[in-house]
N, C-alpha and C positions, 0 to 999 in steps of 0.2 A: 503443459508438462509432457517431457517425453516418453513413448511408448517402454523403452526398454529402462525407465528408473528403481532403484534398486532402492528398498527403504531399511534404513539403519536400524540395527537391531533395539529394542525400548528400552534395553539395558545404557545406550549411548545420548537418551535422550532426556531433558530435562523435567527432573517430576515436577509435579507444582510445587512441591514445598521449598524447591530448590530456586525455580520463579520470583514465589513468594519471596523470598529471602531476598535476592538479587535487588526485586523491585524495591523493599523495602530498606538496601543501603541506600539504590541511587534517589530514592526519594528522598531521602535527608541529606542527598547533595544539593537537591536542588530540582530534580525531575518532578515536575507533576501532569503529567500526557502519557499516555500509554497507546499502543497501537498493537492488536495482536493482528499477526497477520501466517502466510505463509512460505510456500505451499497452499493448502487449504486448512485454514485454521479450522473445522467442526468435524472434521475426519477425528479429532483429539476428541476421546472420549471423557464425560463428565466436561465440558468446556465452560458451561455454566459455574460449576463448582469452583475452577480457578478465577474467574471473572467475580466471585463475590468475593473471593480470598483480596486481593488484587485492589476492590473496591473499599473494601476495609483500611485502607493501610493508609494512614495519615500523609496529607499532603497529592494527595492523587486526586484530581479533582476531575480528570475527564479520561474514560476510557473509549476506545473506540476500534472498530472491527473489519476486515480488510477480507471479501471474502467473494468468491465466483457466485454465487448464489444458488447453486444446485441444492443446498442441502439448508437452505436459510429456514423456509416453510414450517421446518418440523422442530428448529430451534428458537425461534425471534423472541416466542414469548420466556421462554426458559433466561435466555440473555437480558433480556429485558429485565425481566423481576429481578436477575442475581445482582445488576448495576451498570450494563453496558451503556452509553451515553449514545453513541454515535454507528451507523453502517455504512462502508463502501459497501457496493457490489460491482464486479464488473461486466458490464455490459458492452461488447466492443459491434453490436450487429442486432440487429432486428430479424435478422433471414435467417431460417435453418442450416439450410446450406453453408454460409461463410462462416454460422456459428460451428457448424462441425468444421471445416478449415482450417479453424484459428484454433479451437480448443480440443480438437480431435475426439467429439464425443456429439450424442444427439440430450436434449436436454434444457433448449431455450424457454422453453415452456416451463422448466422451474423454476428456470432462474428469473421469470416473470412471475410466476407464482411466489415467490420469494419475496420478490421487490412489495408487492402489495400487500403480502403479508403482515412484513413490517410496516406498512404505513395502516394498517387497520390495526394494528394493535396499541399502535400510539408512539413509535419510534419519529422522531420529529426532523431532528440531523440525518438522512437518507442522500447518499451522495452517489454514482453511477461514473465510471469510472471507464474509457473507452481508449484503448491504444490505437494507435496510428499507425499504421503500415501501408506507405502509397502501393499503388495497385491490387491493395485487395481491401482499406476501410475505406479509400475515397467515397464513395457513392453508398454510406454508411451515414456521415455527416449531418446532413438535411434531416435522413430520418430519425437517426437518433437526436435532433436538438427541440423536432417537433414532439418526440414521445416526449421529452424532458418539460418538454413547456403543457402541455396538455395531461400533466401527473404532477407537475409541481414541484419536479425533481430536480436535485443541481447536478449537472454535468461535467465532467473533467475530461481534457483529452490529453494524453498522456504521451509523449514521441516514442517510438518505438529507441530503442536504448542496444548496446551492446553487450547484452546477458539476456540473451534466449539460449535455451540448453541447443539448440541444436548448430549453432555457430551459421547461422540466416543472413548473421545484420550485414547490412551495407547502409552508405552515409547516403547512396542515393534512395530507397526505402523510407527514409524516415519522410513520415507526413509532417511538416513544420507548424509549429502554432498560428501562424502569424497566418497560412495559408490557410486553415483551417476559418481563422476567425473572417477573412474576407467571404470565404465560402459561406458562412452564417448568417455575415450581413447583406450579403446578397438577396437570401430568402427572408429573412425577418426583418433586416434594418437595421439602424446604428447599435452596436453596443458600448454603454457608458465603463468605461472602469471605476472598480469599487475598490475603497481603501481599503487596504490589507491589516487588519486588525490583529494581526501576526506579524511580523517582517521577518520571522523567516521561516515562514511558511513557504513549500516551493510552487505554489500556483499563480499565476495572475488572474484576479478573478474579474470580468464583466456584469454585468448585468443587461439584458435589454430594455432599448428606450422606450418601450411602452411595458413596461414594470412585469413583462412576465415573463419569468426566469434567469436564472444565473449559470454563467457558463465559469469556466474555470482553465486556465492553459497550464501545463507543468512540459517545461522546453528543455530537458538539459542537455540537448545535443545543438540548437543554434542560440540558445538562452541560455548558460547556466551559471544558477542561483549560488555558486559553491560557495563563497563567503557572506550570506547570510545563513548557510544550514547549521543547524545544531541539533541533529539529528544522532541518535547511536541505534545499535541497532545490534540484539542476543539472540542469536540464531536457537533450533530449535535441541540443537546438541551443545550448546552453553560458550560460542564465540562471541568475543564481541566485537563489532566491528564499527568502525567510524567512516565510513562513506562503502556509499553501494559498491564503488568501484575499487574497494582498497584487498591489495593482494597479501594482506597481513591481519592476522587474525590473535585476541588474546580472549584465554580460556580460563572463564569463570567457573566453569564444571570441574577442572581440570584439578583449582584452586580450592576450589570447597567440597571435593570428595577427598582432596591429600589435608584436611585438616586447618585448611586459611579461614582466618577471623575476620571479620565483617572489615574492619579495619585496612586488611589485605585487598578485600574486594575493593574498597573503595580506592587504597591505592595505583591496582590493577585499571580500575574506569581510568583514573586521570594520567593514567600511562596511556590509553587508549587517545585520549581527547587531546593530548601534548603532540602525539604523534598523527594526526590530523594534518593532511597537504592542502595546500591553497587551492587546489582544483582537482577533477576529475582527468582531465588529461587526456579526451577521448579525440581530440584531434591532434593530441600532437604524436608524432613519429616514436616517441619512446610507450607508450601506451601499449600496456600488458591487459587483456582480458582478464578478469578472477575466475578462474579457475570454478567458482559455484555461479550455477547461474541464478536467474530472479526468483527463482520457485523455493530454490536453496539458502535465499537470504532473508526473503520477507519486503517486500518490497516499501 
């Protein structure tokens, strides 16, 4: 997140009950996955509170939580008991150093204290979540697939993408999956591919050939998954949006503070999901940046 970010007054931001709501038209469309993510999702105060709200609501059957893990420690068991099912965290680095680099803060040490946290309290789904950026996670790789195998964690590597708030990306920067996964099997050995018990899920996930641990690629800059996703995605001030990279946004906040009937929201979703492009577009020549970066949509 960038130093100079400016946070929108709570008057612009969506209560829970307004969540609540939301959640509970597109669940009777047909949604049952929930993902809260950011920004930093436990900066949100009471976050547990919404998460039982949330957990209650018919046809919602797995919730899960997308989060840096600085602040996990002092939450996991609160989440836990309200009905969370599932945690990222991300961990992009083992070292202090590169961890202050990337996230421009000192703090690895919690977000290790975090990681174990949850796994002592009985969190089972624990997934570790590492972006790519050549020349500064290369030599990140090894270490982090040896922590992941000697903790029993799943790993995901992530390509670095063109929504960092500070306008960074270049297409030669992205660390690629494919390179990543020879770099692994270098050290460890074959990885098998495991079927995707999702298909549109955006990972491709491995396993290694001697059964311990799983690795995970999410590519959508030399891989991408666009026409398997079915992904939506309500920002924290009540947009909705149908692909990370779409430069059009419709506003469920907008609709249910002027007086729109649940009916209306659902209309609004499937305006959302009709106007869905076939792809992300990120190498082609017409391709517009959104305007909010990753921190501003939830990744």
């Amino acid at each position: 997140m960038p130093e100079n970010v400016t946070f929108q007054p709570r008057s612009e931001i969506l209560t829970f009950e307004e969540i609540e709501r939301f959640v509970q038209v597109v669940a009777s469309m047909g949604v049952h996955k929930l993902r809260i993510t950011g920004g930093e999702p436990l900066v949100r105060a009471e976050l547990s509170t919404l998460i039982e709200k949330l957990a209650a609501i018919e046809g919602i059957d797995d919730i899960a939580l997308t989060t840096n893990g600085i602040l996990l420690a002092q939450h996991a068991r609160a989440l836990k008991e309200a009905g969370l099912h599932r945690v990222n965290i991300s961990l992009d680095t083992l070292r202090e150093e590169t961890f202050r680099q990337i996230s421009r803060r000192d703090g690895l040490d919690r977000v290790l204290d975090g990681i174990f946290t949850a796994q002592r309290i009985g969190f089972e789904k624990i997934r570790l979540n590492a972006l790519a950026i050549r020349d500064i996670t290369d030599d990140e790789v090894i270490p982090l697939g040896q922590f992941a195998r000697e903790h029993d964690l799943e790993l995901r590597f992530i390509e670095f993408m063109p929504l960092d708030a500070d306008d960074n990306w270049q297409r030669e920067r992205v660390l690629g999956g494919e390179e990543i996964r020879l770099l692994l099997e270098s050290e460890f050995g074959p990885l098998v591919p495991v079927e995707r018990a999702d298909a549109s899920q955006p990972a491709v996930d491995y396993q290694f050939a001697d059964g311990i641990g799983r690795i995970g690629f999410i590519n959508p800059v030399t891989q991408p998954f666009c026409h398997d996703c079915n992904r939506l995605r309500i920002t924290a001030d009540g947009n909705v949006r149908n692909c990370l990279f779409s430069t059009v946004e419709w506003s469920a906040r907008d609709l249910m503070r002027s007086g729109g009937s649940d009916q209306d929201l659902s209309r609004l979703v499937r305006d959302c999901v009709q106007a869905k492009k076939r792809g992300h577009g990120i190498d082609s020549p017409d391709f517009v940046k959104p305007e909010r970066a990753m921190f501003q949509i939830g990744g």
